[in-house]
C-alpha distance (Angstrom), angle and dihedral (degrees) to the residues before:
residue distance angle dihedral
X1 . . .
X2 3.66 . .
X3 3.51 104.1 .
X4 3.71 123.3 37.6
X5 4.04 117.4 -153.7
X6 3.54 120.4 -167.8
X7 3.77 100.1 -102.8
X8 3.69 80.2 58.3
X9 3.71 102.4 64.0
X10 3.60 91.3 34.6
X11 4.10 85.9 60.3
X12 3.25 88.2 57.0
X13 3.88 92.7 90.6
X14 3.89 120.3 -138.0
X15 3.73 98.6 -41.9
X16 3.74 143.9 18.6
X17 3.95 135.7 -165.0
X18 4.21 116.7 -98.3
X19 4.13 88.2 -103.8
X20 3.66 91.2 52.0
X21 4.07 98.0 47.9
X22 4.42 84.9 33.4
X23 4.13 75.5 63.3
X24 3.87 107.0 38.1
X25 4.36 78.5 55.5
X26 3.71 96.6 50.2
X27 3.90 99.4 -110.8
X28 3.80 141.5 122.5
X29 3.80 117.9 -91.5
X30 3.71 87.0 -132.1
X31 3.86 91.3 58.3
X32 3.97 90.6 42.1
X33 3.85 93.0 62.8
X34 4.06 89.2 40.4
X35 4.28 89.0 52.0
X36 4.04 84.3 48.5
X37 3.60 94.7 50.2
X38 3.39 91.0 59.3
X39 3.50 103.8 40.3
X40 3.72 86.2 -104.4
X41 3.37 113.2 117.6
X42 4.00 121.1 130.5
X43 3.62 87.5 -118.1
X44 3.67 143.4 51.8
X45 4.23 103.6 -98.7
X46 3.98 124.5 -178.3
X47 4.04 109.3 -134.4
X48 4.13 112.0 -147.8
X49 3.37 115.1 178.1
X50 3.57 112.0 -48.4
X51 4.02 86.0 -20.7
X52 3.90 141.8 101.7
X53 3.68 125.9 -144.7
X54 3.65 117.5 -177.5
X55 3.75 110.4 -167.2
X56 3.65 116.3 -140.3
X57 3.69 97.0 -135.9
X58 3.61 80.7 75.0
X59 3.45 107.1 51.6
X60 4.22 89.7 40.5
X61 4.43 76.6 56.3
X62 3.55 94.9 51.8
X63 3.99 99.7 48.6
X64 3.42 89.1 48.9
X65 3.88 96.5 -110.6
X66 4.06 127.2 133.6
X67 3.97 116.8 -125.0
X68 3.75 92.6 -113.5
X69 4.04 124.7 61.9
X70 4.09 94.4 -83.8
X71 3.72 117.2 120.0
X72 3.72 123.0 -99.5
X73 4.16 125.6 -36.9
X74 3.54 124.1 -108.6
């Protein structure tokens, strides 16, 4: 997917994978993984194990959208 709408991210349920939410923000999976290696990425990410889990909530916070189907946040 190229270009991610708001419905979009907001179908993708609670959480998403690190190449999914690298996407929704416009950058490379490669540079993803590097950001959460060092703590870095743009949003907040759970590590488990050798896993990340980027919860949407996040990602819906840093595009300046609401969880629900209203338009942007102040």
């Amino acid at each position: 997917m190229n270009t991610w709408t708001p419905n979009d991210v907001r179908a993708l349920g609670v959480r998403t994978d690190i190449t999914t939410a690298s996407a929704v923000l416009g950058i490379s999976r490669n540079c993803g993984y590097q950001l959460a290696a060092r703590d870095a990425f743009p949003v907040p990410i759970l590590h488990l194990g050798s896993r990340y889990v980027v919860p949407v909530a996040g990602l819906l916070r840093a595009l300046g959208l609401s969880a629900d189907h209203t338009e942007a946040v102040a």
